[in-house]
KOLGURO-173415 format. One record per residue (C-alpha): x, y, z; residue number from 1. Coordinates in pm, 1 decimal, padded with zeros to 6 digits. Example, Ala and Ser with C-alpha at 12.3 -4.5 7.8 and 13.67 -1.06 7.14 Angstrom:
KOLGURO-173415
((01230.0,-00450.0,00780.0),1) ((01367.0,-00106.0,00714.0),2) 
END
This chain:
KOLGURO-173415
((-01177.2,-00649.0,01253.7),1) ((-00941.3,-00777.3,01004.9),2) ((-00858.6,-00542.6,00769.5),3) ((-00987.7,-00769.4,00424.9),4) ((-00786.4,-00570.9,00200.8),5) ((-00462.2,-00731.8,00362.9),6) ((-00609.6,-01087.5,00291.5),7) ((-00443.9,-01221.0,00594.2),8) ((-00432.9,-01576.0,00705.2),9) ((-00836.3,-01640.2,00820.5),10) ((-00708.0,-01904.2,01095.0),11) ((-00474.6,-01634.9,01241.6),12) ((-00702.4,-01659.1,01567.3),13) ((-00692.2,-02049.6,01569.3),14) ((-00557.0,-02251.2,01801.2),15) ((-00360.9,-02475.1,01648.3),16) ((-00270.6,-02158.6,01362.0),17) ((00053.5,-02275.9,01189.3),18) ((00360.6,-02160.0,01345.8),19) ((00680.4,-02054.3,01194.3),20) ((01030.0,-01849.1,01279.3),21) ((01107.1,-01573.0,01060.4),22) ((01418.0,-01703.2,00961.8),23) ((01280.2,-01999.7,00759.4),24) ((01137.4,-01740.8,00537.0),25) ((01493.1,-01585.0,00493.8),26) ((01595.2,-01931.7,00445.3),27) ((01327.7,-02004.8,00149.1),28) ((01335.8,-01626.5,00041.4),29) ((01776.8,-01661.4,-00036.1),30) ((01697.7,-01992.2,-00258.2),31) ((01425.7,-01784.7,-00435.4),32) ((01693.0,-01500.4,-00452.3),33) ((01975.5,-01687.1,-00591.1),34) ((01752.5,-01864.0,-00875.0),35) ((01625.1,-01549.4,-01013.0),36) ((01953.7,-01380.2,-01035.1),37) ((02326.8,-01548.4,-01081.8),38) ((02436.3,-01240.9,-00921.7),39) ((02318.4,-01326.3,-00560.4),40) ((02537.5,-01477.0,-00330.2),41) ((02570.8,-01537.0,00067.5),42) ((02798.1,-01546.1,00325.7),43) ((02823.1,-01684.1,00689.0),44) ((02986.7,-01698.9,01001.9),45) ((02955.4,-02004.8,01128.0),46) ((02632.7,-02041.5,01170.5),47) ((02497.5,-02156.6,00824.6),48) ((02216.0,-02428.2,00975.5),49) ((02069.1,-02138.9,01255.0),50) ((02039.8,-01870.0,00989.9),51) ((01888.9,-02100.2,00763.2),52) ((02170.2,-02002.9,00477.8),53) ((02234.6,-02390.4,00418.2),54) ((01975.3,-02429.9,00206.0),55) ((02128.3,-02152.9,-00039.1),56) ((02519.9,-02327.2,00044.0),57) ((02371.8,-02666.3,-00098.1),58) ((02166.6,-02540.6,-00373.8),59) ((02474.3,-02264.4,-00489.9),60) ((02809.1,-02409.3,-00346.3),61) ((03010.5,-02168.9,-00593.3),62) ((02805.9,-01891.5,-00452.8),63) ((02849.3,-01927.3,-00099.3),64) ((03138.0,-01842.1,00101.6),65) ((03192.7,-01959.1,00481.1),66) ((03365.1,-01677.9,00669.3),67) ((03395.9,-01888.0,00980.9),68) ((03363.5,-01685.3,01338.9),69) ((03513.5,-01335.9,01150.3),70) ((03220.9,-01110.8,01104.3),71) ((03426.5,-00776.3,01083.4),72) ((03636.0,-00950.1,00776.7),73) ((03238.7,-01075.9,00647.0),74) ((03145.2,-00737.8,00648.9),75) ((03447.5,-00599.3,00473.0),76) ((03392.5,-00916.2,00223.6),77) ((03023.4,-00850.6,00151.9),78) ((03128.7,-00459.0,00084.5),79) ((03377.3,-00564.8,-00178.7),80) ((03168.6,-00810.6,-00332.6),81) ((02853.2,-00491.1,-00353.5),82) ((03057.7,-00280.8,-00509.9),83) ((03112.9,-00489.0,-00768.6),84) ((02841.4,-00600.4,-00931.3),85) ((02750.1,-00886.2,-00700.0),86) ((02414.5,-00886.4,-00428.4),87) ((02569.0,-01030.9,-00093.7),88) ((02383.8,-01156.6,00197.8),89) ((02569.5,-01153.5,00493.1),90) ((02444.4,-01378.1,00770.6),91) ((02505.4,-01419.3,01159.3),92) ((02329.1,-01340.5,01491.5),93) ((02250.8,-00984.3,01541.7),94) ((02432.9,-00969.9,01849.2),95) ((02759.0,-01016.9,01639.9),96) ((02610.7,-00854.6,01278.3),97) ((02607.6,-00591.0,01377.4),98) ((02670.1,-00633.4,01711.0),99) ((03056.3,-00688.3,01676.8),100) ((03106.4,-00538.9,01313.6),101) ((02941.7,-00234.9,01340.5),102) ((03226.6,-00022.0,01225.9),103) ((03329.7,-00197.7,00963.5),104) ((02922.9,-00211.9,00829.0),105) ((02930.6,00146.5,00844.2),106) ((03305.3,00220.2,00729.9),107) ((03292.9,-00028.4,00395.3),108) ((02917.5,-00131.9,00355.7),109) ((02722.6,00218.4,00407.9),110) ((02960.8,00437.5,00368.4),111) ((03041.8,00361.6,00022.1),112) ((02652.7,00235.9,-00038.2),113) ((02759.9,-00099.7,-00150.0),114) ((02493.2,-00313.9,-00315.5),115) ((02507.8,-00576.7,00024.4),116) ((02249.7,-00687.8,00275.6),117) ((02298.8,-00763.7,00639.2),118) ((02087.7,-01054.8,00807.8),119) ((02053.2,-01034.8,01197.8),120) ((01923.1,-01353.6,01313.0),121) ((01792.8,-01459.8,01689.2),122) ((01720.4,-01072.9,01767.1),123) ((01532.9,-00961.1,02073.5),124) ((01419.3,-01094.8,02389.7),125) ((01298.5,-01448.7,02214.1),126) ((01625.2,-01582.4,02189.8),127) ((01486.6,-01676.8,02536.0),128) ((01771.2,-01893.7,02753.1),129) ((02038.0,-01783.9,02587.0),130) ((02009.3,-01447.9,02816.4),131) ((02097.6,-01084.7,02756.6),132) ((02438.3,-01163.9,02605.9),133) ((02246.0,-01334.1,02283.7),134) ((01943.0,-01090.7,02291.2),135) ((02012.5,-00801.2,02042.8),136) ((01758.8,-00542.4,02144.0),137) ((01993.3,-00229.1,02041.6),138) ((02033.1,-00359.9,01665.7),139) ((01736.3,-00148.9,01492.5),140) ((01863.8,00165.4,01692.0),141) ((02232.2,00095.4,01494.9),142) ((02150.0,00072.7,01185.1),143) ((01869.2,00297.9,01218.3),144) ((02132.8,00593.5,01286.4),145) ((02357.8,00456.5,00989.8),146) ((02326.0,00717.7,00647.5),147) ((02209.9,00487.0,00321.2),148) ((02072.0,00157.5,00526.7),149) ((01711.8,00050.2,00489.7),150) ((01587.2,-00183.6,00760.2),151) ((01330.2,-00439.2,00709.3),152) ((01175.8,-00621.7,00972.1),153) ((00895.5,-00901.7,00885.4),154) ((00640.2,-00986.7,01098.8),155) ((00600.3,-01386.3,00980.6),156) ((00770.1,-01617.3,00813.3),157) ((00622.1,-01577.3,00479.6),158) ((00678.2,-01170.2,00510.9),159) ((01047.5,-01294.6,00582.8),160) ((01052.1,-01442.8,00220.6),161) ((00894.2,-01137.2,00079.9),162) ((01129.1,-00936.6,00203.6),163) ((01464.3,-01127.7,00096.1),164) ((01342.1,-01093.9,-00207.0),165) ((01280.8,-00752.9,-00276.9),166) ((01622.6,-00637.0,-00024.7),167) ((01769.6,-00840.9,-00392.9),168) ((01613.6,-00613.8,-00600.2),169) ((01637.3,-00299.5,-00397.7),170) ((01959.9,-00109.7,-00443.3),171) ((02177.2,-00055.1,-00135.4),172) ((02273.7,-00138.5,00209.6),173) ((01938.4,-00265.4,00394.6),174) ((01924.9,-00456.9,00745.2),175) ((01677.3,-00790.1,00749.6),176) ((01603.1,-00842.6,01104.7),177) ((01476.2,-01202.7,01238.3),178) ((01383.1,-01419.3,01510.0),179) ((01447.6,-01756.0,01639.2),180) ((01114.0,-01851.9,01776.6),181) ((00846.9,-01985.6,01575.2),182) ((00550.5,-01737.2,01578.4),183) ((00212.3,-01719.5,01388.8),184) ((00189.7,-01683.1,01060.2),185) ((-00030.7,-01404.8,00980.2),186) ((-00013.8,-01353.1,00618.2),187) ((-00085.1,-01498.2,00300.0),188) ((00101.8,-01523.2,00017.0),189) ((-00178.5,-01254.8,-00157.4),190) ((-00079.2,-01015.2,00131.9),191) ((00063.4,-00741.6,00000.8),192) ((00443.0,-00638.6,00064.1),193) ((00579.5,-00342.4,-00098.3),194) ((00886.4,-00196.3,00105.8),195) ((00858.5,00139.5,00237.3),196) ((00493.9,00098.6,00212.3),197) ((00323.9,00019.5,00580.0),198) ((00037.1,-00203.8,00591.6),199) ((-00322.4,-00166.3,00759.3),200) ((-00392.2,-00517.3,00921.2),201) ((-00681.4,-00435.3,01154.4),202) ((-00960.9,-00147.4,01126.8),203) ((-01233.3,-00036.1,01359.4),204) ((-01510.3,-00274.3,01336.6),205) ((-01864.9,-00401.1,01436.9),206) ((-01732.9,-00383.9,01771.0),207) ((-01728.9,-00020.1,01826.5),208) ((-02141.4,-00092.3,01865.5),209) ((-02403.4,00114.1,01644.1),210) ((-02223.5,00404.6,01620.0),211) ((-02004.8,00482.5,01274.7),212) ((-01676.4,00262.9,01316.2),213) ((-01384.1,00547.8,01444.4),214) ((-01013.1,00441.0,01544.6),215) ((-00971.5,00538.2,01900.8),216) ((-00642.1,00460.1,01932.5),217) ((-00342.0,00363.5,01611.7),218) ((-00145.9,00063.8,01673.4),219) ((00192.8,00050.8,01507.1),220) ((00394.7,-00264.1,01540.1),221) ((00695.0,-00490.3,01374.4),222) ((00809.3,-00821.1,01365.7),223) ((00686.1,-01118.4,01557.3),224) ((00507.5,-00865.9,01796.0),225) ((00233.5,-00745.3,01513.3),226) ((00044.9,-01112.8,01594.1),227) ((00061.9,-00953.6,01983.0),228) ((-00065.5,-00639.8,01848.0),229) ((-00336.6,-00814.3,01652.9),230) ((-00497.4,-00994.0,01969.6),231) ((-00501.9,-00639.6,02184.7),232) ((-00687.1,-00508.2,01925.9),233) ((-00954.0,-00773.5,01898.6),234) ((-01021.4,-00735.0,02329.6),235) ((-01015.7,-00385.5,02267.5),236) ((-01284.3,-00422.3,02001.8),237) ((-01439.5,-00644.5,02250.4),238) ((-01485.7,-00309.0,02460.7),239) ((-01582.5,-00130.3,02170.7),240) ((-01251.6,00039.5,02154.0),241) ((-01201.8,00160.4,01773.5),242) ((-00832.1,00040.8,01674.2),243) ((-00599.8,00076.2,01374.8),244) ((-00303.9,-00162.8,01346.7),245) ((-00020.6,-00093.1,01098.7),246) ((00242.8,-00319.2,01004.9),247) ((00566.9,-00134.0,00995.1),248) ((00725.0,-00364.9,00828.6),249) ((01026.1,-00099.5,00691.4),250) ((01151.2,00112.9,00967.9),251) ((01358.0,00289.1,00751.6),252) ((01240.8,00450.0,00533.9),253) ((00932.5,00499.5,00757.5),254) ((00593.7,00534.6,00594.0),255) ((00556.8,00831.1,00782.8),256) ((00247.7,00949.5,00482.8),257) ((00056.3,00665.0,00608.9),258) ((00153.7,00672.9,00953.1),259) ((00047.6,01040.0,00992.2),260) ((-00296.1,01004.0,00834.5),261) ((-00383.4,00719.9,01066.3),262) ((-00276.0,00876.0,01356.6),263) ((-00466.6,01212.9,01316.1),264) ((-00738.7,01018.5,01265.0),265) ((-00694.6,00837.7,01576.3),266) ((-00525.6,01106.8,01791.2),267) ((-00356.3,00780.2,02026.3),268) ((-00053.3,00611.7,01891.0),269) ((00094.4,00281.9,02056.2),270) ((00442.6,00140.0,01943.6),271) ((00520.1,-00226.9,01985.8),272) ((00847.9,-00397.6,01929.4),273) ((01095.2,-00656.6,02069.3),274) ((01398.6,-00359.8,02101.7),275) ((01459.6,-00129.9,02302.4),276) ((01212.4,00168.6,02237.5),277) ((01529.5,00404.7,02211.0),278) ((01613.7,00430.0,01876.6),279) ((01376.0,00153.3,01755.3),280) ((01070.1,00179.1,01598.0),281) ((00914.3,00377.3,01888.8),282) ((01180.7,00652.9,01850.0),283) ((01130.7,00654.9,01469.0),284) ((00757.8,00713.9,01510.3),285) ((00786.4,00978.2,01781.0),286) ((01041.7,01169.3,01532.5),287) ((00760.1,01147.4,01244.8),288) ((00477.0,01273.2,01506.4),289) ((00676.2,01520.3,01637.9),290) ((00710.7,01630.7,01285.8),291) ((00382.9,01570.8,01159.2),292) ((00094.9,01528.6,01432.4),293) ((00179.0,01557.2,01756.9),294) ((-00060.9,01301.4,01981.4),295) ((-00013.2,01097.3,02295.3),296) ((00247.1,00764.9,02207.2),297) ((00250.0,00479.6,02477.3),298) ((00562.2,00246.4,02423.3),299) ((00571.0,-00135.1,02399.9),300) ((00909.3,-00257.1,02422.6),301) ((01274.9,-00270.6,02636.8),302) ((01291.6,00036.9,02863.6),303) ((01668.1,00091.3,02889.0),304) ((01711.7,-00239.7,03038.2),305) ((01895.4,-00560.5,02936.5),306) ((01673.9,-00936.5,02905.0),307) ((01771.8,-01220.7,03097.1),308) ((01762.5,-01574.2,03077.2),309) ((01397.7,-01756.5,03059.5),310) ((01143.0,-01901.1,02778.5),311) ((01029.0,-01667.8,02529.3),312) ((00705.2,-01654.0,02633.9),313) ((00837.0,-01580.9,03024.3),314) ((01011.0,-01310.0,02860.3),315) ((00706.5,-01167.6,02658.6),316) ((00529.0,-01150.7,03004.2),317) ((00884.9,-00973.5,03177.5),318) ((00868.4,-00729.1,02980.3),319) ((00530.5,-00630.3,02933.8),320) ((00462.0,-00744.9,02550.7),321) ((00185.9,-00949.7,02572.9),322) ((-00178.2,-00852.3,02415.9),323) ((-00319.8,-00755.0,02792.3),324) ((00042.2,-00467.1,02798.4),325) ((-00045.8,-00374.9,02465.8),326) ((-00449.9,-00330.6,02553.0),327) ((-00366.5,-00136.0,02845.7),328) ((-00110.7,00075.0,02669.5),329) ((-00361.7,00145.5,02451.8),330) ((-00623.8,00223.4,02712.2),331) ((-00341.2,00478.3,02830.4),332) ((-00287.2,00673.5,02546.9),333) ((-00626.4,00723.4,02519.9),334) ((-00657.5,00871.6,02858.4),335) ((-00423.0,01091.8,02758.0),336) ((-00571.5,01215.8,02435.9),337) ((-00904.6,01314.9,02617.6),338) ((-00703.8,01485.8,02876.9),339) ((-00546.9,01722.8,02556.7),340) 
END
C-alpha cells in the first residue's frame, strides 16, 4: 500500500490523475530560486521555451544570459560565474549538456567544484520521435563517474521544483535530470524531499493476506519511472507479493543506509530507470550491495542498446519498462533469492 508517511497524491491511481513533465517543475522551481536569492542566475542554449528557463529570462532579464547553440563556452561560463559568488543554472538537452560539453563540465565546473548546476532536459527514451540521437540514456552514467557532482533526478513535476530549490542551496556541482513527457504527479507538496535522503513510497500491505506484512522483494526506482514502479507493486500486492518501493531521488550521493536496510529485509532488489543500467542507477545500487548486502538485483532499464524513433509510451513497451516488466522482474529476483 501507499506508504502514508510520504503523503503522496491520493488520486495517484486515478484515471484522469493530473499529468505533468518534470521540467515545468524546473521551470517554477528557477523563479522560486531566483526570488529567494539575488545571487541565482541561468543560462541557455537556445532552447529557453523547451527547458522551461523563460519564465526565469522574463521575470530576471539582468540575470539571464542566452549562450545561443555553444554549450562547451555555457559550461565554461557557468564555472566562472560559481566560482565567484554567483549560483548558475545551466540549461540545454542532455544529449548536448552534457552530452557535447562533457569535458569542459568536468575540466572547469567539477574540477574546481564551482558553485554551478547543470540541467539535462528531454533525457531518456521519452523524448519519443525524436529517436536515439535526442535520447540521452548515458547522461547519469557521466556525471555519475565525475569527482564532486551530485545528481538529482525527480520523479514528478512538483519533486522537480523541490529539487531546484535545494541544488540553490546545496554547495557544488550537482546534475538535475528531466523529461519531456508529461507523467503523473505523484507527490504532494507535504511529501517530503530532503536530498541524499531516499524515500519509502510503497510498503507491504493488506495484500500479503493474514500473515504479518513482509517485503518480498525492494523496489528502487527514479524519475518518471517511480509512477511505473508504483503500479507493479500494487499487482504484485494483488498476488500477495510483499513490496518495498524507494524513491531514489539522489543518485549521488546514494542513500546507500537506507537502501541496505530495506534490502536485507527484503533479500530481492529491482532497479528501474529510463538509462542505460550501466553506470545508472542500477550500477550505483549493485556497487552499494556488493558492498553492503549482497542479494539477487533484476534490472529495469536500456541494456547496452540505443532507442529509436516511436511514442513514448511505444518506447516504454520496447524496452521493457512498463508495470507488467517491472512485476515480472520482480517475480525474478525472487526466484532467485529462494534458490540462495
Amino acid at each position: 500500500m501507499l506508504n502514508p508517511d510520504a503523503k503522496l497524491n491520493p488520486h495517484l491511481f486515478d484515471d484522469d490523475v493530473a499529468q505533468a513533465p518534470t521540467r515545468d517543475g524546473y521551470g517554477t522551481g528557477l523563479v522560486a530560486a531566483g526570488e529567494a536569492d539575488p545571487n541565482v542566475v541561468a543560462l541557455c542554449a537556445d532552447l529557453t521555451e523547451s527547458t522551461r528557463v523563460d519564465a526565469f529570462a522574463k521575470k530576471f532579464p539582468e540575470r539571464f544570459f542566452e549562450l545561443g547553440v555553444a554549450e562547451q563556452n555555457m559550461a565554461t561560463v557557468a564555472a566562472g560565474l560559481g566560482v565567484t559568488g554567483k549560483i548558475p543554472f545551466i540549461s540545454s538537452y542532455a544529449t548536448f549538456s552534457p552530452g557535447r560539453n562533457w569535458e569542459q563540465i568536468r575540466t572547469t565546473l567539477a574540477y574546481n567544484d564551482a558553485n554551478a548546476k547543470v540541467a539535462g532536459h528531454h533525457a531518456g527514451i521519452s523524448v519519443g520521435p525524436d529517436g536515439a540521437t535526442h535520447q540521452a540514456t548515458e547522461d547519469i552514467a557521466l556525471m555519475r563517474a565525475m569527482p564532486n557532482m551530485k545528481i538529482f533526478v525527480p520523479c514528478d513535476s512538483l519533486e522537480a521544483h523541490k529539487a531546484t530549490l535545494a541544488a540553490a542551496h546545496v554547495y557544488g556541482p550537482i546534475y538535475l535530470r528531466f523529461q519531456r513527457e508529461k507523467t503523473p504527479v505523484i507527490t504532494t507538496e507535504e511529501t517530503p524531499y530532503i536530498p541524499g535522503k531516499a524515500e519509502v513510497f510503497w510498503v507491504p500491505g493488506k495484500g500479503t493476506g493474514s500473515r504479518a506484512p513482509k517485503s518480498d522483494v525492494l523496489i528502487v526506482a527514479c524519475g518518471a519511472l517511480v509512477y511505473n514502479a508504483l503500479l507493479a507493486a500494487r499487482e504484485l500486492e494483488e498476488a500477495k507479493v510483499g513490496v518495498t518501493v524507494l524513491n531514489m531521488h539522489t543518485v549521488k550521493p546514494l542513500d546507500e543506509r537506507t537502501l541496505a536496510d530495506l534490502a536485507k529485509k527484503a533479500g530481492a532488489v529491482v532497479t528501474v530507470e529510463e538509462h542505460q543500467i550501466l553506470g545508472g542507477l542500477g550500477g550505483a545500487v549493485a556497487e552499494a550491495l556488493a558492498r553492503h548486502v549482497p542479494v539477487p538485483v533484476e534490472f529495469i532499464g536500456m541494456h547496452d542498446t540505443f532507442g529509436e524513433s516511436g511514442s513514448p509510451d511505444e518506447l516504454l513497451v520496447r524496452y521493457g519498462m512498463m508495470p507488467k516488466d517491472i512485476a515480472a522482474a520482480a517475480r525474478r529476483a525472487i526466484r532467485r533469492k529462494k534458490l540462495l
